[in-house]
MARSERO-178088 format. One record per residue (C-alpha): residue number from 0; x, z, y. Coordinates in steps of 0.1 Angstrom, whole numbers, padded with zeros to 4 digits, always signed. Layout:
N
+-----+-------+-------+-------+
!   k !     x !     z !     y !
+-----+-------+-------+-------+
! NUM !     X !     Z !     Y !
...
+-----+-------+-------+-------+
//
This chain:
404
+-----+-------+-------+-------+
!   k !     x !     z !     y !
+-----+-------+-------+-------+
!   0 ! -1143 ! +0217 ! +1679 !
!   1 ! -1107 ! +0224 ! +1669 !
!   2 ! -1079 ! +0204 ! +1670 !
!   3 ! -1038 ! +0207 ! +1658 !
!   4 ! -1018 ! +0202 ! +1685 !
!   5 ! -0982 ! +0185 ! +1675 !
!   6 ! -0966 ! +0221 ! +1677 !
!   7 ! -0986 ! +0232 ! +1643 !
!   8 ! -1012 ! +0252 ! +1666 !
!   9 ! -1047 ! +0250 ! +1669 !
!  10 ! -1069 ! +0247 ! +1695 !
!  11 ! -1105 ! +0256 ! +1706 !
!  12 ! -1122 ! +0242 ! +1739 !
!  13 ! -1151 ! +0261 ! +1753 !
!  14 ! -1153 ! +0296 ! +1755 !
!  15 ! -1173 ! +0318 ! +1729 !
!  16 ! -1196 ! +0341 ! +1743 !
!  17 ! -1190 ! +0376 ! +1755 !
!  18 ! -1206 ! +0390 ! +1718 !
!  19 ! -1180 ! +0366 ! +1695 !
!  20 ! -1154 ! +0376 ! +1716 !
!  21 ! -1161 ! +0415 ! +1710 !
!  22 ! -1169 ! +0407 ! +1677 !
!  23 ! -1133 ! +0398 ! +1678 !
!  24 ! -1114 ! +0428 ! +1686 !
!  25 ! -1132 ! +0448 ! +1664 !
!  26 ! -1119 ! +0428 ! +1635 !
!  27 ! -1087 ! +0425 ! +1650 !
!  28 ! -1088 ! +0461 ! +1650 !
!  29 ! -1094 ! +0464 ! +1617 !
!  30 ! -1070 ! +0436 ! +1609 !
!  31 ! -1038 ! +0461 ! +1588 !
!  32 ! -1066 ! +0478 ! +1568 !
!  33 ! -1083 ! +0453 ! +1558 !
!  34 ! -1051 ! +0429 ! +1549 !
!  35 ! -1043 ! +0461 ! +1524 !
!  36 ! -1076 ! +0458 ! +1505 !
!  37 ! -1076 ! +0423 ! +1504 !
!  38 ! -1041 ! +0422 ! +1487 !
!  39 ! -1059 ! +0447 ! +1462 !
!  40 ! -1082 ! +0421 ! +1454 !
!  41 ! -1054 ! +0396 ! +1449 !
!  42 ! -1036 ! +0416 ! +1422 !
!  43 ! -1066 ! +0424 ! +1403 !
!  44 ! -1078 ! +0388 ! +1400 !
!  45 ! -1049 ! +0367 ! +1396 !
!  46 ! -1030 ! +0370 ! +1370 !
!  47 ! -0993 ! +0354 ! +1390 !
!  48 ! -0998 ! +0385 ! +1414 !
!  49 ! -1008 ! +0410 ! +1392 !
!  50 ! -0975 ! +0418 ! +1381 !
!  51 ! -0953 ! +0418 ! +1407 !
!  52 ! -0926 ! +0401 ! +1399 !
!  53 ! -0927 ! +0370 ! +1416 !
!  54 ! -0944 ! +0385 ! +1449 !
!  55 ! -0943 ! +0425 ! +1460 !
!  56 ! -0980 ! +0435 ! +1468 !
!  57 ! -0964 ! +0451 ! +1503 !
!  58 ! -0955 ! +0409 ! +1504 !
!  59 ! -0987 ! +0402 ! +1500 !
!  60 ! -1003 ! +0426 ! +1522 !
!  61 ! -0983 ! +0414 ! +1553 !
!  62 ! -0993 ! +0377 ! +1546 !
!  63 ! -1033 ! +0388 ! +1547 !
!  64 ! -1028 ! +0407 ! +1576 !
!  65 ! -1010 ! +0379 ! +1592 !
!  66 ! -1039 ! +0355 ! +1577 !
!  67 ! -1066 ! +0379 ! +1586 !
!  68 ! -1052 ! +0382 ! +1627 !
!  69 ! -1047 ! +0341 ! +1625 !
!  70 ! -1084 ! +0338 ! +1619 !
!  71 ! -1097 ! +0371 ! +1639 !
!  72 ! -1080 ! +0359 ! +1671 !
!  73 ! -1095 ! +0326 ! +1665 !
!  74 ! -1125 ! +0338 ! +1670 !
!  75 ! -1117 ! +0348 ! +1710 !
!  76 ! -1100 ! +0313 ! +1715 !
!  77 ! -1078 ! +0320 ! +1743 !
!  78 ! -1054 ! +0295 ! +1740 !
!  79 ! -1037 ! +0278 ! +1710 !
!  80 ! -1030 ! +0301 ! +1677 !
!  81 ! -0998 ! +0302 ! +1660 !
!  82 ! -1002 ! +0285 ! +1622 !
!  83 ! -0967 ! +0296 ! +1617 !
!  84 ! -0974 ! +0329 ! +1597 !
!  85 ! -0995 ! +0307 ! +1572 !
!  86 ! -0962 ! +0277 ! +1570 !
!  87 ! -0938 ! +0307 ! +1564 !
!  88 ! -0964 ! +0319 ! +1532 !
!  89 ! -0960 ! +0284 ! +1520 !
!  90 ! -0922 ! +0284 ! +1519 !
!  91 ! -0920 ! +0318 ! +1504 !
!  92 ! -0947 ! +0310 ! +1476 !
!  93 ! -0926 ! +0277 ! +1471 !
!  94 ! -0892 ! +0297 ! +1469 !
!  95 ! -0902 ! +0324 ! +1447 !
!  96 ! -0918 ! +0299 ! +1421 !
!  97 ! -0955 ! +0310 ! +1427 !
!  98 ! -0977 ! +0280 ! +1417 !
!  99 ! -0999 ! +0264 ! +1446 !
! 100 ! -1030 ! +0265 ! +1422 !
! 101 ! -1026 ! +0300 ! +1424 !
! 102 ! -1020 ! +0304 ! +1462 !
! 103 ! -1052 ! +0287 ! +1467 !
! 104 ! -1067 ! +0307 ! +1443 !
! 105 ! -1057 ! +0336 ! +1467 !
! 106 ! -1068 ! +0317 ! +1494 !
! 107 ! -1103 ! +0309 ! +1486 !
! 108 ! -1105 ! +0347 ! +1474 !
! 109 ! -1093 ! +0357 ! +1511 !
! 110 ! -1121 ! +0332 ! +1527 !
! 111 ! -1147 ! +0353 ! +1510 !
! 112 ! -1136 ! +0386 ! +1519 !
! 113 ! -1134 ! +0380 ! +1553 !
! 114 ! -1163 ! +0361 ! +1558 !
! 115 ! -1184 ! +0388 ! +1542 !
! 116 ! -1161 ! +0417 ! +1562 !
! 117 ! -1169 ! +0394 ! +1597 !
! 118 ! -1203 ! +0391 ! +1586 !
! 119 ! -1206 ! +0430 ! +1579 !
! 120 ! -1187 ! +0437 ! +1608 !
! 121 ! -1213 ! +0415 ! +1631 !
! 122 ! -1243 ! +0431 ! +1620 !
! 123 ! -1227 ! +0468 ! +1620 !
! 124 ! -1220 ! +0462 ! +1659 !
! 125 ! -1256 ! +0447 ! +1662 !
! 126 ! -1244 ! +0414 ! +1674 !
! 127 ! -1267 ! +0387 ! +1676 !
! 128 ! -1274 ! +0367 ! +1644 !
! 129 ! -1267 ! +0335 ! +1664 !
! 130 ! -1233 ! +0347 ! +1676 !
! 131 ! -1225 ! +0363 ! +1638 !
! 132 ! -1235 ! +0323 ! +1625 !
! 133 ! -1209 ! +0307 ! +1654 !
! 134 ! -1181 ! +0331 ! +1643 !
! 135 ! -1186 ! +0320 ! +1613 !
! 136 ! -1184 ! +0283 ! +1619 !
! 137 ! -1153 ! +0292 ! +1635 !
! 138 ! -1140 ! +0321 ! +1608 !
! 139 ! -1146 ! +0287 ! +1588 !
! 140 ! -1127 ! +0264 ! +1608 !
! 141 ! -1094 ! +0282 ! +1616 !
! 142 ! -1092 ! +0292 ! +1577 !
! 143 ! -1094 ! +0255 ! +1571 !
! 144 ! -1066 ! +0253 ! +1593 !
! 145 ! -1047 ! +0280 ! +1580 !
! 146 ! -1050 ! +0267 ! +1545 !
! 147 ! -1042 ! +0235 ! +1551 !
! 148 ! -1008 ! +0245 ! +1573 !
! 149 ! -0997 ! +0268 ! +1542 !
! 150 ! -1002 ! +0241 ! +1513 !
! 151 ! -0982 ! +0215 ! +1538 !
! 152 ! -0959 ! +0238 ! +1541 !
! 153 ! -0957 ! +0252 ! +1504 !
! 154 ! -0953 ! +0209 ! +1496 !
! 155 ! -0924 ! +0204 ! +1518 !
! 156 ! -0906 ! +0230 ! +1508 !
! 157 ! -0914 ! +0222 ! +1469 !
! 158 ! -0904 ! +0187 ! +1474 !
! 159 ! -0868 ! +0199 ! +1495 !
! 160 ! -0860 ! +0218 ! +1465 !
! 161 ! -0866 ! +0193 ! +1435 !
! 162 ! -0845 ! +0171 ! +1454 !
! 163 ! -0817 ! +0194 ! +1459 !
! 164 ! -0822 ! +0203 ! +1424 !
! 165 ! -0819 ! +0165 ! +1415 !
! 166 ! -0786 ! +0163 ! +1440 !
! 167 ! -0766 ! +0193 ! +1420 !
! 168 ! -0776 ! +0181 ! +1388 !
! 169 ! -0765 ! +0147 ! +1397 !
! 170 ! -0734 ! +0158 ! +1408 !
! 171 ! -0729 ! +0180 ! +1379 !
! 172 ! -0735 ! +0148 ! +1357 !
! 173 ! -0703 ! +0128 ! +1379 !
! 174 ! -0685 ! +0160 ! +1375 !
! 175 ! -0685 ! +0159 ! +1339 !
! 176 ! -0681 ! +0123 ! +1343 !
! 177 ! -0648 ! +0128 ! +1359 !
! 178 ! -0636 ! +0154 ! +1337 !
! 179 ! -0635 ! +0181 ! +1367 !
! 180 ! -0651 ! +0206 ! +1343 !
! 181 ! -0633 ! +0214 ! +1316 !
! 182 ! -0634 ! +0253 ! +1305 !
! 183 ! -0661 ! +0262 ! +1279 !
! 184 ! -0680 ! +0285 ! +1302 !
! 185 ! -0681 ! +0261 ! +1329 !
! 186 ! -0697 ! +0233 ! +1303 !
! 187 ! -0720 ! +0255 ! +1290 !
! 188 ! -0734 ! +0259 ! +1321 !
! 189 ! -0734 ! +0223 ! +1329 !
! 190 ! -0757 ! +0218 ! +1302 !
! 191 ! -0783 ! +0246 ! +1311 !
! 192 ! -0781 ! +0232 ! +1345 !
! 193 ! -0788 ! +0200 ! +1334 !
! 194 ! -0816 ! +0208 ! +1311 !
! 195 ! -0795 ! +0198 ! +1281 !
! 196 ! -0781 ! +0214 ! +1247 !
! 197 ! -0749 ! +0229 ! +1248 !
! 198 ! -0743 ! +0215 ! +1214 !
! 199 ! -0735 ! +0176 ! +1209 !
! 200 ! -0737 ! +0153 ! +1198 !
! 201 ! -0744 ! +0133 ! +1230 !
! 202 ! -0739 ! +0096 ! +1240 !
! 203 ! -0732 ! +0083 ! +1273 !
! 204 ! -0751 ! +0053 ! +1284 !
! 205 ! -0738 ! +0031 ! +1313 !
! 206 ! -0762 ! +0003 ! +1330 !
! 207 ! -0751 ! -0026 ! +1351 !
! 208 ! -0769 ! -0023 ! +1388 !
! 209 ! -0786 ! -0054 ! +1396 !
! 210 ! -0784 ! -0047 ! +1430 !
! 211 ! -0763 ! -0023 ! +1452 !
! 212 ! -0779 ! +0011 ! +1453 !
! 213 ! -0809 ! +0001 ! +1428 !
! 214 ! -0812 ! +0019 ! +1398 !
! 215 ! -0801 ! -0002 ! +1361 !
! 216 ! -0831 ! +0017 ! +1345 !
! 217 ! -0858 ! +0029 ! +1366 !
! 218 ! -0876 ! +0065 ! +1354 !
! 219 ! -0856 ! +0064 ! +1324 !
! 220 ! -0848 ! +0101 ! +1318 !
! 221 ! -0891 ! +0102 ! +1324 !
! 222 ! -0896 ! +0078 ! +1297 !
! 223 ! -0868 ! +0095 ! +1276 !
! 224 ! -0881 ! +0128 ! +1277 !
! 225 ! -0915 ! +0115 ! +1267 !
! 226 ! -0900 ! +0108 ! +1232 !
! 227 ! -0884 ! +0142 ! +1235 !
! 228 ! -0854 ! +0131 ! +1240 !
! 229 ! -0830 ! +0153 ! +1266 !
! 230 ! -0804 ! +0132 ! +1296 !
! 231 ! -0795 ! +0138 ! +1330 !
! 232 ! -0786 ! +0104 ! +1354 !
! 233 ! -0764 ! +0096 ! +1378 !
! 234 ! -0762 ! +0067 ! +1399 !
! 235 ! -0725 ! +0051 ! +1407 !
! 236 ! -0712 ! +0026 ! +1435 !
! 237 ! -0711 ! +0002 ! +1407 !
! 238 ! -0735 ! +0012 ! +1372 !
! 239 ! -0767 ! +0038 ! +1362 !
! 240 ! -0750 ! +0065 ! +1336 !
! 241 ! -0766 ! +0089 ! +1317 !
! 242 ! -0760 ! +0116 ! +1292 !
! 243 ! -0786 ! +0116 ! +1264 !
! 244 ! -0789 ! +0146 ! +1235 !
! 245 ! -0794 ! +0127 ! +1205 !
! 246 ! -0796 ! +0157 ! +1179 !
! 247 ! -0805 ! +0137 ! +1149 !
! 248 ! -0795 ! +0102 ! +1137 !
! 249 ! -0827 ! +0084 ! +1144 !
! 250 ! -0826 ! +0096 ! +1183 !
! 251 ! -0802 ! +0066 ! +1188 !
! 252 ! -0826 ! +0041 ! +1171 !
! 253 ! -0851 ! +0057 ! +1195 !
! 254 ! -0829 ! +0053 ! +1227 !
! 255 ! -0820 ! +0018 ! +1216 !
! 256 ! -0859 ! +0007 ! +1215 !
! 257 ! -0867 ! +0029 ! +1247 !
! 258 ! -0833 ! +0006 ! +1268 !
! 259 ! -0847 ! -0027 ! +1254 !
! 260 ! -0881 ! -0018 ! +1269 !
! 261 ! -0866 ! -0008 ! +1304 !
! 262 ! -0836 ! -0028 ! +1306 !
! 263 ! -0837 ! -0057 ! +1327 !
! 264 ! -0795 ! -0059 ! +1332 !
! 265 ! -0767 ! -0051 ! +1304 !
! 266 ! -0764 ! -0015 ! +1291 !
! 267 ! -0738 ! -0002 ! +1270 !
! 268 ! -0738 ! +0031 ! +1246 !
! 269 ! -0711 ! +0050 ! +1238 !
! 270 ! -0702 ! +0068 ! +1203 !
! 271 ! -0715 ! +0099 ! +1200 !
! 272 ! -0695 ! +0129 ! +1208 !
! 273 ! -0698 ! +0168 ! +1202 !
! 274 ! -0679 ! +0184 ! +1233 !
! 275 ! -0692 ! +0176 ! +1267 !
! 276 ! -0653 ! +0176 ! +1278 !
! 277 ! -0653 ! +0145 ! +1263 !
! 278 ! -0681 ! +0127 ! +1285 !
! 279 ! -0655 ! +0109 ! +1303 !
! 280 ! -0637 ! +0092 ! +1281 !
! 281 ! -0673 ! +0084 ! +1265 !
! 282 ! -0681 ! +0069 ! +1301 !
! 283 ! -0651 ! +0044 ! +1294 !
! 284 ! -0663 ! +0033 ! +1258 !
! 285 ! -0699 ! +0025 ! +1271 !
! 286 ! -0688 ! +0011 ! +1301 !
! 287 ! -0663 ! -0015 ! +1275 !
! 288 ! -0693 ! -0019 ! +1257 !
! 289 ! -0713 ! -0034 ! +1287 !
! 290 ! -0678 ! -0054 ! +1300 !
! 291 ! -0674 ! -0069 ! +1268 !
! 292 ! -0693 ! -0098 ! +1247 !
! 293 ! -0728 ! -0103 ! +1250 !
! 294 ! -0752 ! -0101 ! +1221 !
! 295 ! -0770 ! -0130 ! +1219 !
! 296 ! -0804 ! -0116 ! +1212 !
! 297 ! -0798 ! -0080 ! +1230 !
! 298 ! -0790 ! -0060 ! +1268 !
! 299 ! -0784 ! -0032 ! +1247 !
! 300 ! -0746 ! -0035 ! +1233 !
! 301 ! -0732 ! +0001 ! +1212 !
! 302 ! -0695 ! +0009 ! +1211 !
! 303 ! -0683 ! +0017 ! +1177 !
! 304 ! -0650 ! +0034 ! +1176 !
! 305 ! -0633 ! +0019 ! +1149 !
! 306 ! -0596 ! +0022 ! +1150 !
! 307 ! -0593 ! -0015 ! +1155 !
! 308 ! -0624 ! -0018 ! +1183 !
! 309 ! -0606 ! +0011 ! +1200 !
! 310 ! -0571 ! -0009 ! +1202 !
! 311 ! -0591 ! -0043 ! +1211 !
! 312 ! -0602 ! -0024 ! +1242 !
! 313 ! -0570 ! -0005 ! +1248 !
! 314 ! -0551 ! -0030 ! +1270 !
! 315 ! -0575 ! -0062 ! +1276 !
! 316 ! -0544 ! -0081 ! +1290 !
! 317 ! -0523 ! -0076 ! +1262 !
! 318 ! -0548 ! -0080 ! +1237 !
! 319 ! -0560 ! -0112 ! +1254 !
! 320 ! -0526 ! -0126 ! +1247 !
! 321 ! -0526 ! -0116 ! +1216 !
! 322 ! -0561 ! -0131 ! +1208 !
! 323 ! -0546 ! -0167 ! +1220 !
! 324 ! -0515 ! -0164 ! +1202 !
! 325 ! -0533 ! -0154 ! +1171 !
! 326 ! -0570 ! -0179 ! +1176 !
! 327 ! -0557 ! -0207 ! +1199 !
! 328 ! -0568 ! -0234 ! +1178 !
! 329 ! -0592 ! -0219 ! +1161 !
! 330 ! -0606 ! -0204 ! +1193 !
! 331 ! -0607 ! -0245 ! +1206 !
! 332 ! -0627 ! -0254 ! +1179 !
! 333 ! -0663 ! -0265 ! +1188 !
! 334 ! -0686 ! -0233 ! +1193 !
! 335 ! -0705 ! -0240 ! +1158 !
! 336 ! -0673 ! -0248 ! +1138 !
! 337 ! -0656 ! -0216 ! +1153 !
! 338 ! -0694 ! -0192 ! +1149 !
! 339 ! -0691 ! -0201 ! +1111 !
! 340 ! -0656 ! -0195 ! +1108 !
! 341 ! -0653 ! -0164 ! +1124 !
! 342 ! -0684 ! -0148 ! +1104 !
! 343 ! -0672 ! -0160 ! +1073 !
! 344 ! -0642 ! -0141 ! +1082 !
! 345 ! -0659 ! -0112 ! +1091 !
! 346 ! -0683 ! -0113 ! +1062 !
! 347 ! -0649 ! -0113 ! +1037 !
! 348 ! -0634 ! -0081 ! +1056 !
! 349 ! -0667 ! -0064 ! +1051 !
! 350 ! -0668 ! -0071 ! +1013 !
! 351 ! -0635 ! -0062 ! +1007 !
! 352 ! -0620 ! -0098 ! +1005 !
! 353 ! -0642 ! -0106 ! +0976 !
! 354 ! -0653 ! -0147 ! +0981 !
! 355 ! -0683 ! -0144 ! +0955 !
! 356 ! -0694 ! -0112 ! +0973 !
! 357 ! -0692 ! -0132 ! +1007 !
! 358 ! -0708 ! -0161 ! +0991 !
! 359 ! -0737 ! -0140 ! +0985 !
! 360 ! -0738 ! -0124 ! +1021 !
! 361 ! -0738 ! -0155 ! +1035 !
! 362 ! -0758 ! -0175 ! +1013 !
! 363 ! -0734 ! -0204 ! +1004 !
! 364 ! -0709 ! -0211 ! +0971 !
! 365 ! -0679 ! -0192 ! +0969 !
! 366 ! -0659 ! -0224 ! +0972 !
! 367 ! -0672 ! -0229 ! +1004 !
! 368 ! -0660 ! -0192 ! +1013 !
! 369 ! -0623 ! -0203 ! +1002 !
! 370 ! -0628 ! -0236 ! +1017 !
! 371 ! -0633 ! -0219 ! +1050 !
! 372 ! -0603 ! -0191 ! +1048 !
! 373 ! -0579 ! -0219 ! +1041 !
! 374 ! -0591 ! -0234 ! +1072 !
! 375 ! -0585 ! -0202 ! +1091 !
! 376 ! -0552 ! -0201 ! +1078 !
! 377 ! -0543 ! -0237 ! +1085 !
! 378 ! -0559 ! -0227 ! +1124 !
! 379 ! -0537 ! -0197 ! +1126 !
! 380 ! -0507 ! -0206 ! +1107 !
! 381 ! -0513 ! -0167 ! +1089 !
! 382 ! -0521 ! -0160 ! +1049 !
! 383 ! -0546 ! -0138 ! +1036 !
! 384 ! -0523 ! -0131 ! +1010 !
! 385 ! -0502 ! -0114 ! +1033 !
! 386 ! -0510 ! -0077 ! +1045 !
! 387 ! -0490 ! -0082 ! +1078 !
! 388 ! -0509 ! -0117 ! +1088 !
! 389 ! -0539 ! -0101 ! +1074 !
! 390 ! -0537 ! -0072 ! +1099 !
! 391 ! -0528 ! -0097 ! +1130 !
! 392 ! -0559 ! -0113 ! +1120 !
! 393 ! -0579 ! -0088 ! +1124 !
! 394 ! -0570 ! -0077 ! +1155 !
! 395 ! -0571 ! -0108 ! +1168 !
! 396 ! -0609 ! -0116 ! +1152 !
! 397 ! -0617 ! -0080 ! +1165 !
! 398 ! -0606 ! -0087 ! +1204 !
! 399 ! -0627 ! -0119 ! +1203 !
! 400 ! -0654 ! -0096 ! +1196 !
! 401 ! -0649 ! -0069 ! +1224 !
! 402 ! -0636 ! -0090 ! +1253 !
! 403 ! -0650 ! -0115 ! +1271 !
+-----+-------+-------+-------+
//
């Protein structure tokens, strides 16, 4: 029996007998010719080689012949064999792109061809029949090996690359985060890097972490991409941020319901945005959205970048102040008193200051709507007849909104 030693080599115990071991320098012999018309084979049968443009056939050649010596000197079993040829063949395949399905393919092809050449080769030299079924038991054995050392190999190297792949593309995501790419070539780029349009419009979503290091939303670009939706992640000291393709209006209603599913911590979204030189300042909107008042029924919070939701975020201290000059005593009020003002209010800006439209928005009598802006007023000491008190007002309302 064989065994792999810890140096990737493998090992046979007892001696073969004097006819295995002649068998074996005959086919060692024959070893460069016969790794040339086995590499024939290959390109006529499988289609990845037949071409050559992944893998030279003179490529191919010298991995048979290597293959074909592996297994030939096996046969002899002085001492421990080399499986390096058949690792290096593994990270080559993996480098160039050829698929593994396909280098077993090749494989399993090569395990015929030199069993029937060994078997040929046995008979021609009139060894015994006993000796030709050993060698092959053995022929058997040390392709096994062989195999198995190249698809190890051909895995390692596969799985070194997706996660270097997965490092630049997460740096190129922090780098447009940052704004450290800015030129249009550059950006364009970026995007075919990152597997995404270079046309917007794009939003950026930030998640809170719930721990240091774990992810705010596990496999999300997986679960994204299965609604066809394009994004590239980053993980940050402090939240999970993504940029996500949404091409067409209802791809935000789709990434809403796709965050609620996944999100177990507060995510914000940002407007959407055309030019990726603009992902930064995106990054700041969703990460507002996340800071800033929690929906009641919802994770999932969206920034809308209304003139007055931009200046409510602009300078939180200030506008703080402002909000308790303005909404002190309203803002003391007890919570339910204060909810229904405050979405009366809201409902009035939204209908354009009409009280029987509000009425109807809100379901209650349009005295009930004045009832309540006079209370407002009284609360703030502001009119609604006035444009100027009107305008502190609704910054002021607004800020309640956004900050905490």
């Amino acid at each position: 029996m064989s065994a792999v030693s810890h140096a990737g080599e493998v090992r046979h115990g007892a001696e073969p007998d004097p006819h295995i071991v002649e068998l074996s320098k005959l086919m060692l012999a024959r070893a460069p010719a016969l790794g040339q018309a086995l590499a024939d084979r290959l390109f006529r049968e499988i289609d990845a080689y037949r071409d050559g443009n992944v893998v030279t056939k003179d490529e191919v050649a010298a991995s048979c012949e290597a293959n074909l010596t592996f297994v030939f000197h096996s046969l002899s079993a002085h001492g421990d064999v080399d499986v390096s040829p058949a690792e290096n063949v593994g990270i080559a395949r993996a480098l160039v792109g050829l698929p593994l399905p396909a280098v077993m393919t090749a494989y399993r092809i090569g395990f015929r061809f030199m069993w029937e050449q060994t078997l040929a080769g046995g008979r021609a030299a009139g060894i015994p029949t006993e000796s030709i079924l050993d060698a092959t038991a053995r022929v058997f054995l040390a392709q096994d090996t062989f195999t198995q050392a190249m698809a190890s190999a051909y895995r390692q190297q596969l799985t070194q690359q997706i996660l270097e792949q997965e490092e630049e593309r997460s740096a190129l995501v922090e780098a447009l985060l940052s704004r450290r790419i800015t030129d249009s070539q550059s950006l364009w780029e970026a995007a075919d890097l990152l597997r995404l349009p270079t046309t917007g419009p794009y939003v950026v979503v930030a998640a809170e972490l719930p721990a240091i290091g774990k992810l705010g939303l596990p496999a999300i670009e997986n679960k994204l991409a299965a609604r066809d939706i394009r994004s590239a992640w980053r993980l940050l000291p402090d939240s999970h941020v993504g940029i996500v393709h949404v091409r067409i209006r209802d791809t935000i209603s789709t990434l809403t319901t796709v965050l609620s599913q996944v999100a177990t911590v507060r995510v914000g979204i940002s407007p959407p945005f055309d030019d990726l030189a603009d992902t930064s300042d995106a990054l700041r909107f969703a990460r507002l959205a996340v800071t800033g008042k929690q929906s009641a029924d919802s994770l999932i919070t969206a920034f809308h970048d209304t003139p007055l939701a931009v200046a409510a975020v602009s300078a939180p201290e200030v506008m703080g102040k402002i909000r308790s000059s303005v909404l002190r005593r309203l803002i003391e009020l007890p919570t339910a008193e204060r909810t229904i003002l405050l979405d009366t209010f809201q409902a009035w800006l939204q209908e354009g200051g009409s009280a029987n439209d509000t009425a109807t928005k809100i379901f209650c009598h349009p005295n009930t709507v004045r009832h309540r802006l006079r209370r407002i007023e009284e609360l703030t000491d502001r009119s609604l007849s006035r444009p100027l008190d009107i305008a502190e007002l609704c910054l002021a309302f607004e800020v309640d909104q956004r900050l905490p």
